[in-house]
C-alpha positions, 0 to 999 in steps of 0.5 A: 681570048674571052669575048666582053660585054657592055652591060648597060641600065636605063632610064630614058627621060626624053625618047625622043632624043634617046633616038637619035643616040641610037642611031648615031650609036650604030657608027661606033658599033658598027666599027667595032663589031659589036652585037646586042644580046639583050636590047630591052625586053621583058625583065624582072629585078629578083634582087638590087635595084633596077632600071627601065631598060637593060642592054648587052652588047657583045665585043669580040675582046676586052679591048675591043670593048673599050676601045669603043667606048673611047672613040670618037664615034661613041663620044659623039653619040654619048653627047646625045645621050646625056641629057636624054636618059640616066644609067648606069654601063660596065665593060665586062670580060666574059668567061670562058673556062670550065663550068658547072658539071662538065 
């Protein structure tokens, strides 16, 4: 079974209480296993348009990836978050079949 992945933009207008989305984020994440793959760093948009901060987060299945977004722990994070950045977030199933060259 494939992994997924939240596949987040952003630009946070308020610092201060994107923090605290932060760390109330890590419950949720926490209970659902996930892991950053990319949390900012140095980007470069080559085509489209593009946000300050991009992040990936990986889940162990698809439905483990929304189930974590919809739950409880999330919610309440996501209520800080609102008011404190604009984004954009897909839930993505990765690929594991052949590839190029192999």
């Amino acid at each position: 079974m494939p992994k997924a992945y939240w596949i987040g933009r952003i630009d946070v207008n308020d610092p201060d209480a994107y923090k605290q989305y932060v760390a109330a984020n890590a419950k949720a994440f926490g209970k659902y296993g996930a892991r950053f793959l990319v949390r900012g760093g140095k980007a470069e948009t080559r085509e489209g348009s593009s946000r300050a901060r991009n992040v990936v987060i990986e889940f162990k299945d698809y439905e483990t990836a929304r189930a974590c977004y919809d739950s409880p722990e999330y919610r309440e994070a996501m209520k800080l978050r609102e008011n404190a950045s604009a984004g954009d977030l897909i839930i993505v199933e990765g690929y594991d079949g052949p590839q190029p060259g192999a």
